[in-house]
Structures are given as structure tokens and as C-alpha cells.
Backbone of each chain as nested JSON, in Angstrom:
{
  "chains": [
    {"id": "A", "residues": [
      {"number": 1, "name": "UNK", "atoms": {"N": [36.761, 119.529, 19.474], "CA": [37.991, 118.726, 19.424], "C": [38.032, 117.75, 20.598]}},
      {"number": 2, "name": "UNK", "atoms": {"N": [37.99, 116.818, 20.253], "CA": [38.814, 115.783, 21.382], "C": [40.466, 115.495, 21.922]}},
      {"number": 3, "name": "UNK", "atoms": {"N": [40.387, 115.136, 22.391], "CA": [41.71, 114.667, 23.254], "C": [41.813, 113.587, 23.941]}},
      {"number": 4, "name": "UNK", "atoms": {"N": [42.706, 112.696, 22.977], "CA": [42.806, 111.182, 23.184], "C": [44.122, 111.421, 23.747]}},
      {"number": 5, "name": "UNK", "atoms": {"N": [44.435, 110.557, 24.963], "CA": [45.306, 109.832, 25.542], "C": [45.696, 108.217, 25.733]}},
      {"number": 6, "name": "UNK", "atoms": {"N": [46.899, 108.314, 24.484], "CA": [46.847, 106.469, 24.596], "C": [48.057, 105.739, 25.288]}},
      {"number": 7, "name": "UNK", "atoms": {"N": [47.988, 104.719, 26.097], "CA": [49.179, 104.266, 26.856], "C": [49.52, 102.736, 26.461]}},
      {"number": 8, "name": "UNK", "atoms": {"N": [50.463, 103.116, 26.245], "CA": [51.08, 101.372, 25.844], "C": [51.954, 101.04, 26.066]}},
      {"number": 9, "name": "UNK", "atoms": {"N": [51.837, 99.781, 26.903], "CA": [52.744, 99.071, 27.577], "C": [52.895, 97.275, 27.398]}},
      {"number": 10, "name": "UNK", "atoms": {"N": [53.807, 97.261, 27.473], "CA": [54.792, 96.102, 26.967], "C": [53.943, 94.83, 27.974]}},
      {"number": 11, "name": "UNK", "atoms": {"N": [53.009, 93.609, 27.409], "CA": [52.494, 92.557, 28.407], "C": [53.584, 92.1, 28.996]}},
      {"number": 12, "name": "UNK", "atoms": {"N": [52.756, 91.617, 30.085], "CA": [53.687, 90.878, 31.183], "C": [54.622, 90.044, 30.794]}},
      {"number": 13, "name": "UNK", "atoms": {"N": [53.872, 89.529, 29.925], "CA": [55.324, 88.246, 29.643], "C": [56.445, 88.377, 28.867]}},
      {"number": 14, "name": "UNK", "atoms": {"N": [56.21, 89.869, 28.452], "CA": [57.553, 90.284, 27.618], "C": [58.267, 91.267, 28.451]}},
      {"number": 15, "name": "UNK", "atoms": {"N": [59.679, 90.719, 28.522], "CA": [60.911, 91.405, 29.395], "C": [60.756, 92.594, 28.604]}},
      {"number": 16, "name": "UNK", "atoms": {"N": [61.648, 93.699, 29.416], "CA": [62.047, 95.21, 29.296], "C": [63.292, 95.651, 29.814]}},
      {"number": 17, "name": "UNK", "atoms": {"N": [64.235, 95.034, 29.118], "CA": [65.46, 95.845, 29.563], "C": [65.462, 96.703, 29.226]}},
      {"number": 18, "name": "UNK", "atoms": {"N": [64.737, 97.95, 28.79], "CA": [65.185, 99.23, 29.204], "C": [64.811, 99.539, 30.535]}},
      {"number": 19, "name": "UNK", "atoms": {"N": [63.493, 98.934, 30.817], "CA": [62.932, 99.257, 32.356], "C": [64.162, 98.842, 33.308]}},
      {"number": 20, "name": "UNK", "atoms": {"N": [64.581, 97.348, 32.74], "CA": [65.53, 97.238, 34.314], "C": [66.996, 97.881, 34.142]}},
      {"number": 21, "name": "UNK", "atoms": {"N": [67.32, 98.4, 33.252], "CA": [68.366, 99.18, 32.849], "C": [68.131, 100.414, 33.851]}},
      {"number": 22, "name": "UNK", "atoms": {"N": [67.025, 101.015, 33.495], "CA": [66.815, 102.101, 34.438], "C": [66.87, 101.837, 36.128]}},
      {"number": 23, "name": "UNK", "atoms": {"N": [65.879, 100.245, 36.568], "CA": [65.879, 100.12, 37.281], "C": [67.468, 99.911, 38.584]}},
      {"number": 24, "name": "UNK", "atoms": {"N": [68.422, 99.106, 37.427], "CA": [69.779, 99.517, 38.201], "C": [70.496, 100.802, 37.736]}},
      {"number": 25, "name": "UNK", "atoms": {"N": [69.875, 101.612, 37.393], "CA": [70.397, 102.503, 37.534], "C": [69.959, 103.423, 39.031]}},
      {"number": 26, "name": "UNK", "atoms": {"N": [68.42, 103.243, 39.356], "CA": [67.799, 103.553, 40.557], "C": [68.754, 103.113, 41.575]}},
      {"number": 27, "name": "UNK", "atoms": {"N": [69.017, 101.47, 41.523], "CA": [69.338, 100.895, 42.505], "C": [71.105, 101.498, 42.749]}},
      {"number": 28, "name": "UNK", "atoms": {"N": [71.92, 102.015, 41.984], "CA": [73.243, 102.569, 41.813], "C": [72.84, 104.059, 42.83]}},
      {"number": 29, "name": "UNK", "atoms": {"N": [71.621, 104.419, 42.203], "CA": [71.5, 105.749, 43.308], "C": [70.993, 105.647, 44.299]}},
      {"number": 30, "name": "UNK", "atoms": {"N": [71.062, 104.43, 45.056], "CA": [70.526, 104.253, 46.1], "C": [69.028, 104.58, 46.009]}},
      {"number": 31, "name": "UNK", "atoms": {"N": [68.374, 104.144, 45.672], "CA": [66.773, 103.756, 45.346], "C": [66.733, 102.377, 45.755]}},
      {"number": 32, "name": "UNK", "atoms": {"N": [66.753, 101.634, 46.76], "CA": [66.74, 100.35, 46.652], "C": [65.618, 100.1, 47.052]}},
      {"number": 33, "name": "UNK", "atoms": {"N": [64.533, 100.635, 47.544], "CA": [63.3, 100.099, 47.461], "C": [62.335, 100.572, 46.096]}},
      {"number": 34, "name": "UNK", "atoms": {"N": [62.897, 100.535, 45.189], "CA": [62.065, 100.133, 43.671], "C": [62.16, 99.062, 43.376]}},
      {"number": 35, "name": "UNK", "atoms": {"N": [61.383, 98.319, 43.215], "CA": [61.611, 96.475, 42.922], "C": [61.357, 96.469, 41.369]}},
      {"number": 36, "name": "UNK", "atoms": {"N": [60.306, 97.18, 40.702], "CA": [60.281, 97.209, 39.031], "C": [60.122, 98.234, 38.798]}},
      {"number": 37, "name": "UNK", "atoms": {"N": [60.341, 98.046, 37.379], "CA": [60.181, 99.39, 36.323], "C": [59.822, 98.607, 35.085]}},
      {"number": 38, "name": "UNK", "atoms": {"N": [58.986, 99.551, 34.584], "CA": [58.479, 98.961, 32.94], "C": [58.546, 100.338, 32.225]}},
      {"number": 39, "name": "UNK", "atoms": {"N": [58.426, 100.165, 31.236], "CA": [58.827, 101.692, 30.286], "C": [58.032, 101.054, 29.17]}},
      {"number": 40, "name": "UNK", "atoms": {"N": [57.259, 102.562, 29.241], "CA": [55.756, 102.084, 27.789], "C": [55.767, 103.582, 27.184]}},
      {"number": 41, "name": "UNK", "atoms": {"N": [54.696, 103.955, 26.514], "CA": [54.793, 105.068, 25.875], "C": [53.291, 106.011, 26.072]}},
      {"number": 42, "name": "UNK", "atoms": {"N": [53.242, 107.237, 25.817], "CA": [52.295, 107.784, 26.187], "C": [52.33, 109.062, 24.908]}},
      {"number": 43, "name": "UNK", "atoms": {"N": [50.528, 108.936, 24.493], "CA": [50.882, 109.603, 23.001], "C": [49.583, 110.23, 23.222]}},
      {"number": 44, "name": "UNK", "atoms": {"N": [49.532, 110.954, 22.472], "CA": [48.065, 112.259, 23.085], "C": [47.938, 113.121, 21.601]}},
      {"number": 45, "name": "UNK", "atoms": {"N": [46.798, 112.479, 21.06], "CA": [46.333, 112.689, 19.993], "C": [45.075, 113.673, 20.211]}},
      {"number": 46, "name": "UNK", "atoms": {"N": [45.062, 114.78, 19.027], "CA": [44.215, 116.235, 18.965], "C": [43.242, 115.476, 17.927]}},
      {"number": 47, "name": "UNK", "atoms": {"N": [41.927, 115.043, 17.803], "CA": [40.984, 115.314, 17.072], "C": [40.064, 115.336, 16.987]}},
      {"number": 48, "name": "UNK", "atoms": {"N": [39.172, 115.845, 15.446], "CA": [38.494, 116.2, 15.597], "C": [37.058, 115.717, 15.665]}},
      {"number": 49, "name": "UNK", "atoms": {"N": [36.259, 116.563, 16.144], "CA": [35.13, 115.722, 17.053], "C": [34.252, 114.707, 15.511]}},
      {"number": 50, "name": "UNK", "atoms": {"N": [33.85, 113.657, 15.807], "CA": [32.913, 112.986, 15.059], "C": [32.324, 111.203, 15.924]}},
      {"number": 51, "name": "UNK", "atoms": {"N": [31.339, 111.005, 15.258], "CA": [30.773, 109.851, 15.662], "C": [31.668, 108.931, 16.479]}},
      {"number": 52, "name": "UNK", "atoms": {"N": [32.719, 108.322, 15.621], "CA": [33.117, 106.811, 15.77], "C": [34.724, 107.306, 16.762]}},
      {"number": 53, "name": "UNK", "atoms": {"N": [34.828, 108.428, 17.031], "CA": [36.388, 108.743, 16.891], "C": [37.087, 107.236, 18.15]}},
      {"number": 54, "name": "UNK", "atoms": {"N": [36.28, 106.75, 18.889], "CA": [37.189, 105.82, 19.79], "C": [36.839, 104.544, 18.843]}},
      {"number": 55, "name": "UNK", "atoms": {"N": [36.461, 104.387, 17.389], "CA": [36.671, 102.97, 16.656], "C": [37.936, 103.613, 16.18]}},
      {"number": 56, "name": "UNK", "atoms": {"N": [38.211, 105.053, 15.433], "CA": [39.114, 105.444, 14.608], "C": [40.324, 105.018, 15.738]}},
      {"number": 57, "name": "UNK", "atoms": {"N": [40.324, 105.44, 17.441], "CA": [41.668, 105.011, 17.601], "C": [42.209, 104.253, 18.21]}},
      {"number": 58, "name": "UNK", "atoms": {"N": [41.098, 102.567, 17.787], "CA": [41.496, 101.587, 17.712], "C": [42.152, 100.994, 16.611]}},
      {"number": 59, "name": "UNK", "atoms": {"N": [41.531, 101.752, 15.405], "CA": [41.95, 101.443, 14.355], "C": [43.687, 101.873, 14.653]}},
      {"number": 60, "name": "UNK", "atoms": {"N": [43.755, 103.106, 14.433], "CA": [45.037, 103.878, 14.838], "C": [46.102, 102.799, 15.695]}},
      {"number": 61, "name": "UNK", "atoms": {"N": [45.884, 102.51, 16.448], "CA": [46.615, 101.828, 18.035], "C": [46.941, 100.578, 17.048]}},
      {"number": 62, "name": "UNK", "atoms": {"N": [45.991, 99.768, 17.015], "CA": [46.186, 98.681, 16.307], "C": [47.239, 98.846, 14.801]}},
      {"number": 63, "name": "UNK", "atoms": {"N": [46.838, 99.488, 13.941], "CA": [47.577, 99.471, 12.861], "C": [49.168, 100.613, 12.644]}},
      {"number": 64, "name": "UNK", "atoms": {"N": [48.96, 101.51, 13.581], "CA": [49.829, 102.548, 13.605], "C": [50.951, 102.105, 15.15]}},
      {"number": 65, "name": "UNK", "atoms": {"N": [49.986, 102.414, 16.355], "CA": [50.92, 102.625, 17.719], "C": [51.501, 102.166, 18.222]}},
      {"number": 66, "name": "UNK", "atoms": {"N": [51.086, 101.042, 18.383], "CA": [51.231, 99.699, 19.199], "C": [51.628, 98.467, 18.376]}},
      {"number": 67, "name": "UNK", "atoms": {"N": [52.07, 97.547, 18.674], "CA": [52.454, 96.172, 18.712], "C": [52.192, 95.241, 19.061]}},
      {"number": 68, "name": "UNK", "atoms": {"N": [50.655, 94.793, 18.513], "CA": [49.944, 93.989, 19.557], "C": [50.492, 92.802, 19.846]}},
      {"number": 69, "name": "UNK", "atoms": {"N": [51.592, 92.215, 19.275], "CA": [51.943, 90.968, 19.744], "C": [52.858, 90.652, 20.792]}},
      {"number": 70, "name": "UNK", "atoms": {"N": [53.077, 91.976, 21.015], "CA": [54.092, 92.621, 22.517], "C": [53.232, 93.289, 23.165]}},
      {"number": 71, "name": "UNK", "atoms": {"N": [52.503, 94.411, 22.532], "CA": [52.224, 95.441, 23.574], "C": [50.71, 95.142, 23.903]}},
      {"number": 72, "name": "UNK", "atoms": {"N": [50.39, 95.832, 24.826], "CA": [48.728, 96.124, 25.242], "C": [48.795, 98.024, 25.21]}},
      {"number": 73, "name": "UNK", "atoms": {"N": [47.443, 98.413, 24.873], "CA": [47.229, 99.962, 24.937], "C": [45.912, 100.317, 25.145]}},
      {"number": 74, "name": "UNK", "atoms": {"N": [45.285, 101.11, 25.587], "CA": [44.395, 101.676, 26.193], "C": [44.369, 102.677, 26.363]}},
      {"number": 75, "name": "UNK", "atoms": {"N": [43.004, 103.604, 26.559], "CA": [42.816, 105.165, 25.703], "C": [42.077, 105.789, 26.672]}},
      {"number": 76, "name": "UNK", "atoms": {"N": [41.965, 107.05, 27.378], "CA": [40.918, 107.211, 27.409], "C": [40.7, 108.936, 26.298]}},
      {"number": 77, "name": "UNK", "atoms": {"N": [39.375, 108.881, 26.07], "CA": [38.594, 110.299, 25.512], "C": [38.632, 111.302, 26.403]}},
      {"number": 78, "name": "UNK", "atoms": {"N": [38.861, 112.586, 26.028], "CA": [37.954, 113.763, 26.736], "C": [37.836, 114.878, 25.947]}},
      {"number": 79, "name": "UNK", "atoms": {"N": [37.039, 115.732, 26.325], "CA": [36.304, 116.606, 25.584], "C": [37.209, 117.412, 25.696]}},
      {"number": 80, "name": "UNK", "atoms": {"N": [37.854, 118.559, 24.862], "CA": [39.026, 119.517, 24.55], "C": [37.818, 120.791, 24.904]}},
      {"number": 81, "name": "UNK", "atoms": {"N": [38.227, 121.259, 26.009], "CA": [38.153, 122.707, 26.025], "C": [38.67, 124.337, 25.899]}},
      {"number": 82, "name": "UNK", "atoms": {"N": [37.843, 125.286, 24.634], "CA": [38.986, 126.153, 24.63], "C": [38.265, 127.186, 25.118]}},
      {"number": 83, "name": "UNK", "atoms": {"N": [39.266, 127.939, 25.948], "CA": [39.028, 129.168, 26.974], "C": [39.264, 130.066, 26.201]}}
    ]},
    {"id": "B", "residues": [
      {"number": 1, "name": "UNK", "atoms": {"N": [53.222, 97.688, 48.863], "CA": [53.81, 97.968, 47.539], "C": [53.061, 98.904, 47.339]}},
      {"number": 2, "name": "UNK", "atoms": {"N": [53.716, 99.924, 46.534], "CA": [53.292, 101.1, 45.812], "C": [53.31, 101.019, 44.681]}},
      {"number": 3, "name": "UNK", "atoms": {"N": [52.264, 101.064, 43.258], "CA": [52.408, 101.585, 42.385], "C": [52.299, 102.688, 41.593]}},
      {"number": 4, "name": "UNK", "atoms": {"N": [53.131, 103.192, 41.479], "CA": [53.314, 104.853, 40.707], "C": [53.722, 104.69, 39.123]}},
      {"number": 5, "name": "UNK", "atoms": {"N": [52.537, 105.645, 38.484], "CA": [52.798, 105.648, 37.047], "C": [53.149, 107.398, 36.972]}},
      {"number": 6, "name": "UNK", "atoms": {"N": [54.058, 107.425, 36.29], "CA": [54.859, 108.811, 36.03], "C": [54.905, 108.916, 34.127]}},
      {"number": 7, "name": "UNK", "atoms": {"N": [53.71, 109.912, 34.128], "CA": [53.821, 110.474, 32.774], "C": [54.892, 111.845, 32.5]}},
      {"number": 8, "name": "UNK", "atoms": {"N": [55.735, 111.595, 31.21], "CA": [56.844, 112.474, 30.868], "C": [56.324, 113.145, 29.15]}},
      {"number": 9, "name": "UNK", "atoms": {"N": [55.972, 114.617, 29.538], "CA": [55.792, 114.658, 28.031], "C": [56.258, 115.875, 27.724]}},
      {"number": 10, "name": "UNK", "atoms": {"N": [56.851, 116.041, 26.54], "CA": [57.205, 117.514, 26.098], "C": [56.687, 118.734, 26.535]}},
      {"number": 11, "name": "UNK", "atoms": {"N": [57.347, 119.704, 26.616], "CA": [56.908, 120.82, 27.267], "C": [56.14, 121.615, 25.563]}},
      {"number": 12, "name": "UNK", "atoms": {"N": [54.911, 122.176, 26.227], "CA": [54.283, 122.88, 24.851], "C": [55.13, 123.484, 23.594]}},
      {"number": 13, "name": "UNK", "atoms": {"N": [56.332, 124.42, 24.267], "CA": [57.11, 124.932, 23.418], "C": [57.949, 124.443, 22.356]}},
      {"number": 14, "name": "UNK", "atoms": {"N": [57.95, 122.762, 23.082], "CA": [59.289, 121.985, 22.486], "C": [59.012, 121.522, 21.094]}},
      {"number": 15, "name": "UNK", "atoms": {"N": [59.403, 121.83, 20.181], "CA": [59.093, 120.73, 18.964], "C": [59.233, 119.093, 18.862]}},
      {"number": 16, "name": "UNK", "atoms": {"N": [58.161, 118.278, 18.08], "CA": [57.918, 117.44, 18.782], "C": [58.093, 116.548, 17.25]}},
      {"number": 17, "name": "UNK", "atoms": {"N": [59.343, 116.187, 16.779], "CA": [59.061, 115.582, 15.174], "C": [59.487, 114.503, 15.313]}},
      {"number": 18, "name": "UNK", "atoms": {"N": [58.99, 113.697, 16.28], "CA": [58.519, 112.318, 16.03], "C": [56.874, 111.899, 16.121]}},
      {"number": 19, "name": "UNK", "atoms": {"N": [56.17, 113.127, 16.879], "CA": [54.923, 113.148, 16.954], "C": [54.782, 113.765, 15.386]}},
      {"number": 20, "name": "UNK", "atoms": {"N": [55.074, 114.62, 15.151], "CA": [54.811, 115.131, 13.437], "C": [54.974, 113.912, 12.855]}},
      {"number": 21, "name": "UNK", "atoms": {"N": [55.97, 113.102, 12.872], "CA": [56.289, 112.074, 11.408], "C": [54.84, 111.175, 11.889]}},
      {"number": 22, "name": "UNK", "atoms": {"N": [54.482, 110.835, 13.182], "CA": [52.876, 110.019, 13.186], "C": [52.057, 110.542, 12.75]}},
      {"number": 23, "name": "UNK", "atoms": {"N": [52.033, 111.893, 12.89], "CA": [50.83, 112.504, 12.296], "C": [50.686, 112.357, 10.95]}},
      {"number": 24, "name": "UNK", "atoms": {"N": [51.765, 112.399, 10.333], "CA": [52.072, 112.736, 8.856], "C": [51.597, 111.061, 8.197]}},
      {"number": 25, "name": "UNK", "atoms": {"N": [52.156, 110.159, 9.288], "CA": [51.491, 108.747, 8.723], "C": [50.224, 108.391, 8.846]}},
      {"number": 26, "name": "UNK", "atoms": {"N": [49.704, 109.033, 9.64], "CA": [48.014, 108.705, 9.687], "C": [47.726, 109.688, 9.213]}},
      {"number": 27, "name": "UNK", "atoms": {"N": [47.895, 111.206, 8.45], "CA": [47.275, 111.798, 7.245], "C": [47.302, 110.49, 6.22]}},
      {"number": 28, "name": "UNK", "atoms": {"N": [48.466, 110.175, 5.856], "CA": [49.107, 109.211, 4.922], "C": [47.798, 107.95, 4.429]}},
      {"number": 29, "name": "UNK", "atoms": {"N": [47.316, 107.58, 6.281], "CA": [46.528, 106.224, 6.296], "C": [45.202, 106.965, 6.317]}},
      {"number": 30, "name": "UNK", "atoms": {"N": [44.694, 107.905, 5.733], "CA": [43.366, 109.008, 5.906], "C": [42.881, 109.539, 6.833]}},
      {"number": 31, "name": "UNK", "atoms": {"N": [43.694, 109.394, 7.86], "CA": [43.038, 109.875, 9.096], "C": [43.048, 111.328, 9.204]}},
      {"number": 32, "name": "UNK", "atoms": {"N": [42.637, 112.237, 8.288], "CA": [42.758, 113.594, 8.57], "C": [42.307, 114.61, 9.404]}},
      {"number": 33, "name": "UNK", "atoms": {"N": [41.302, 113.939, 10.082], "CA": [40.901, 114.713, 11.621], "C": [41.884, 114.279, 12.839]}},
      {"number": 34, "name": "UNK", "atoms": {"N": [42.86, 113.557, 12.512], "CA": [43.724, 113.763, 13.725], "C": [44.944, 115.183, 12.997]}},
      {"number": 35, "name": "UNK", "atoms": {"N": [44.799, 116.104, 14.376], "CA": [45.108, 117.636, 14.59], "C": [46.371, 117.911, 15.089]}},
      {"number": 36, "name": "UNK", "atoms": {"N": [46.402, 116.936, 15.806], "CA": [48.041, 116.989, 16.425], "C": [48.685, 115.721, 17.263]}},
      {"number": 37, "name": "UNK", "atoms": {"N": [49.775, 115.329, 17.282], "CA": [50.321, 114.058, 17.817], "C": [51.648, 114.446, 19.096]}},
      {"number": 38, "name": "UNK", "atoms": {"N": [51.386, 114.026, 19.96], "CA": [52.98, 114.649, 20.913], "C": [53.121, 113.304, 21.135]}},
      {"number": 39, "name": "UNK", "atoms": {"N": [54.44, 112.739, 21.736], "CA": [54.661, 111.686, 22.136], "C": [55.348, 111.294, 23.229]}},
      {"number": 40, "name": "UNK", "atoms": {"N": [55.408, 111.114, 24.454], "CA": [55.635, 111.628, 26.03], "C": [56.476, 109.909, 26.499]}},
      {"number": 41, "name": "UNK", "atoms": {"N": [56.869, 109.292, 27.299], "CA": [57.003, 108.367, 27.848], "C": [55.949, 107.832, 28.982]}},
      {"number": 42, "name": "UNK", "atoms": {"N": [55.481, 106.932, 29.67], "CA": [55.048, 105.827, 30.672], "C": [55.639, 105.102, 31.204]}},
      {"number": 43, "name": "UNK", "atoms": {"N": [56.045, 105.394, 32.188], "CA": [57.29, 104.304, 33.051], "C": [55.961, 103.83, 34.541]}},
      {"number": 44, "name": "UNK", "atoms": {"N": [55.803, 102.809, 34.458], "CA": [55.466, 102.222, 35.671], "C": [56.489, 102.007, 37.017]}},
      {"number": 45, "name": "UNK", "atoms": {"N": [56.399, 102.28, 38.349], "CA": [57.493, 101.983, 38.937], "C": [57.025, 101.12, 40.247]}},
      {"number": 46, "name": "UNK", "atoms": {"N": [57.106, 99.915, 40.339], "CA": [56.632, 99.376, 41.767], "C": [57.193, 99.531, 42.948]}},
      {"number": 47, "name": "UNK", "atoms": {"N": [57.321, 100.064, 44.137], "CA": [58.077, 100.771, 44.748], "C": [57.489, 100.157, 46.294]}},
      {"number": 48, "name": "UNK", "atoms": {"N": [58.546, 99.771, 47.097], "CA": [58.111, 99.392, 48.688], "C": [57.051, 100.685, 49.938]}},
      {"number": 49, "name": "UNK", "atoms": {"N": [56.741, 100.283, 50.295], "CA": [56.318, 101.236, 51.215], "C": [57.183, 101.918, 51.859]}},
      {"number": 50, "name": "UNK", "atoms": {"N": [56.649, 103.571, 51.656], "CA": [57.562, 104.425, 52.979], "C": [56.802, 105.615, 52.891]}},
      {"number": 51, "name": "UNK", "atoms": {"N": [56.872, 106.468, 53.757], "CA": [56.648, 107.548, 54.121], "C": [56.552, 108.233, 52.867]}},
      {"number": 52, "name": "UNK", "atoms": {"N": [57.964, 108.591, 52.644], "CA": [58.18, 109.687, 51.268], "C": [57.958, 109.022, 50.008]}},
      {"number": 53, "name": "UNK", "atoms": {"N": [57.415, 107.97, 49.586], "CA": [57.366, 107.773, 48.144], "C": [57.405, 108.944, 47.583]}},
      {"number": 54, "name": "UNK", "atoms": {"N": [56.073, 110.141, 47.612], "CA": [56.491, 111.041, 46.536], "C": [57.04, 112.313, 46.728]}},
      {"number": 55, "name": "UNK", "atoms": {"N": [58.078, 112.055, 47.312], "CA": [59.601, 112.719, 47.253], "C": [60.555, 112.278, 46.64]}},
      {"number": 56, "name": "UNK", "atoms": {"N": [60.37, 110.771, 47.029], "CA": [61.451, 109.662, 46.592], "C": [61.299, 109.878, 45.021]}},
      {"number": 57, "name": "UNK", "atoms": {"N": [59.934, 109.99, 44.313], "CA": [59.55, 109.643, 42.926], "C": [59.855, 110.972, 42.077]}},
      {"number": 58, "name": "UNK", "atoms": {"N": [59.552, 112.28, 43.172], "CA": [60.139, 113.606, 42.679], "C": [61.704, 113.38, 42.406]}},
      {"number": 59, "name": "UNK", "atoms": {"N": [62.183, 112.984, 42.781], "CA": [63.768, 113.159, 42.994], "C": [63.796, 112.316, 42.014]}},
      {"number": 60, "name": "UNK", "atoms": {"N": [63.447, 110.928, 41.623], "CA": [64.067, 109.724, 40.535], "C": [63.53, 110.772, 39.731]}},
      {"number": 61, "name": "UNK", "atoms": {"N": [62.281, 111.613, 39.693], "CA": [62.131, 111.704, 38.152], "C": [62.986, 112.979, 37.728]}},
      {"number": 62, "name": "UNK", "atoms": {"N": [63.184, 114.287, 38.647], "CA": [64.324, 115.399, 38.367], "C": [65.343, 114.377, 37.926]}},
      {"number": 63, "name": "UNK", "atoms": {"N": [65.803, 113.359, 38.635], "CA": [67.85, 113.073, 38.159], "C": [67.534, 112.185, 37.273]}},
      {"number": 64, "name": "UNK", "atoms": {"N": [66.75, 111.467, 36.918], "CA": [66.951, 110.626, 35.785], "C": [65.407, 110.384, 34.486]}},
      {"number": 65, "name": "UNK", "atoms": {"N": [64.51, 109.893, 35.179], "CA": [63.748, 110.014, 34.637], "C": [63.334, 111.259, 33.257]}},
      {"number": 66, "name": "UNK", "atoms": {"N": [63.114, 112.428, 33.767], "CA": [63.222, 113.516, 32.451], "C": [64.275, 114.331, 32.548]}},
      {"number": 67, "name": "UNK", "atoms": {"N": [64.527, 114.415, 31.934], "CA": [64.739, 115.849, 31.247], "C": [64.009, 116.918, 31.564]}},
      {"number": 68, "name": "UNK", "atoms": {"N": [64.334, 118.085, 32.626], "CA": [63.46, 119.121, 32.997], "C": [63.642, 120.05, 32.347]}},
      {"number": 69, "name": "UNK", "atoms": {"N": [64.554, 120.271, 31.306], "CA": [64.801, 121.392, 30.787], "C": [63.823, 121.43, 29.407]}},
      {"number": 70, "name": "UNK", "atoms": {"N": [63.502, 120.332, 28.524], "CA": [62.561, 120.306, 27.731], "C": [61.297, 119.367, 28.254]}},
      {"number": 71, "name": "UNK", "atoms": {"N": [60.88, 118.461, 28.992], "CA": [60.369, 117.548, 29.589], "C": [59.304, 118.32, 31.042]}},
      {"number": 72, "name": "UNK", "atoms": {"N": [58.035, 118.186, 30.958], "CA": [57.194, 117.711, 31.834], "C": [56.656, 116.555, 32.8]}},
      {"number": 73, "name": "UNK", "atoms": {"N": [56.723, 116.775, 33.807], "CA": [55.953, 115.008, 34.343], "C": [55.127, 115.345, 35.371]}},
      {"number": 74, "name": "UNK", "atoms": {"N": [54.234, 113.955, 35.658], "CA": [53.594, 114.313, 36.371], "C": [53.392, 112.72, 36.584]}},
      {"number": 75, "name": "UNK", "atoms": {"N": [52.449, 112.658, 38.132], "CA": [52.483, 111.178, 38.414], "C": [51.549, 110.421, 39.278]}},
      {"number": 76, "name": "UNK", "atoms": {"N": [51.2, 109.285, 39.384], "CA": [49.579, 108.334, 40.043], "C": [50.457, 108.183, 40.875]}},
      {"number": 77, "name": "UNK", "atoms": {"N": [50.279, 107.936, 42.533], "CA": [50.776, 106.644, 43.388], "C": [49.551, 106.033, 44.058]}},
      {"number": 78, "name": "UNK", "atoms": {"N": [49.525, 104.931, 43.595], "CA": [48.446, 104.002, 43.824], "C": [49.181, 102.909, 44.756]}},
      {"number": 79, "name": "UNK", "atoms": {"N": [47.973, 102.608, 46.264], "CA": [48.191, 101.533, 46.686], "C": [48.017, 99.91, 46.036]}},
      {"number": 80, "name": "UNK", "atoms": {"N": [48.966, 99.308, 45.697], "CA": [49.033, 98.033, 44.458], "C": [48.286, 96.407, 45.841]}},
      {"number": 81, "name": "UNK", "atoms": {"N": [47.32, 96.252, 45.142], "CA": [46.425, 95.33, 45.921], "C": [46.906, 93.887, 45.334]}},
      {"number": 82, "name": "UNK", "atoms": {"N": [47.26, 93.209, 46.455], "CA": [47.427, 91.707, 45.985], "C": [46.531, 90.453, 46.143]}},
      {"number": 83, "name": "UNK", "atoms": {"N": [46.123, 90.203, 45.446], "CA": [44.984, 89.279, 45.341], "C": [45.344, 87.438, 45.93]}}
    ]}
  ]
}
């Protein structure tokens, strides 16, 4: 089994008011040295082992996860170990 | 500047049926070797220099950031290089 970890986050040039929503909310609790916040997503997919599996989750990201015309995402693999 | 990425993801126990309904769509799109789907948050936070960043980042993420009662996190602090 593998274990994909995929992260996707919103490009630069697209605002995030939820990030700065949060971010004054930091700044209300006295956090005032946080200058940004961005808020993306983090998704961690179980499968199973074969050839192509990092084309399959491009395929995936692209057609399922992400939003490529907003978002960027990036993966990495690792080998699932069971004890 | 500090950058800290703080991953938030369900605790094992928690049921997770927004990760099920993805899974259920990429059975849907043939992907049947994907085994399991959880779905966690990614908040980037750019943060000034100090001593305690990760105290400071413990504390944002207990009061606001997760949810500790169903919610895990864990977190990078990376020195952010300006070119």
C-alpha cells in the first residue's frame, strides 16, 4: 500500500479571505506578529501499490481535488508500512 | 520571517464522510485501488521573528486553529529566505 499526501493551495494571485478572516482573528488575540495566513487543504489518500500510481494522482488532483485555475497541489509518495 | 505550515487532520477514530463521499467519487471515476481518503486542513502562517514561535503556533493552533477534541496537528517552522 502506498500513502499519498496531497496539498493544495490557493496561487498567489488569488485572495483568501478565509485565511485573512482567520488572520484578524489572530490579530484580535493579540498575535500581532502573524503578517499572513493562507488556508489550503491536505488529503491523504490509501493505495494500492502499482506501476503508475503518481500518474493516477495526477490524474486524481487534476480532475477530482484541486482547481487548477485557482489552486496549485503537490504530492508526495511513501511506502505504507504494516507492523 | 518565519514560515510555518501546520497540518490539521482527523483523529483516527473520527469518522471522516467527506473523505468517504471522495472516495466514493473516484470508485465512481475507476479508481478502485484508492483504499481510503481523510481530509485534514493546510494553513500556511508567515509569522515575524521571536524566540517562541513554536509556542506562539502551539497556542494559535489549541484556541483556534483545531479542534482538539476531534482534530490532530502537527507543524514545519521554516526560516522563509528572501531573494
Amino acid at each position: 500500500m502506498k500513502k499519498v499526501k496531497v496539498f493544495i493551495t490557493l496561487k498567489e494571485s488569488v485572495l483568501d479571505p478565509q485565511g485573512q478572516a482567520v488572520m484578524q482573528s489572530l490579530h484580535n488575540m493579540d498575535y500581532q506578529n502573524v503578517k499572513d495566513v493562507r488556508i489550503g487543504k491536505y488529503i491523504e489518500l490509501e493505495m494500492e501499490d502499482s506501476a503508475d500510481v503518481a500518474e493516477q494522482v495526477d490524474a486524481i488532483c487534476d480532475k477530482l481535488l484541486a482547481n487548477t485555475v485557482i489552486e496549485n497541489y503537490r504530492y508526495e509518495i511513501e511506502e505504507e508500512v504494516h507492523s
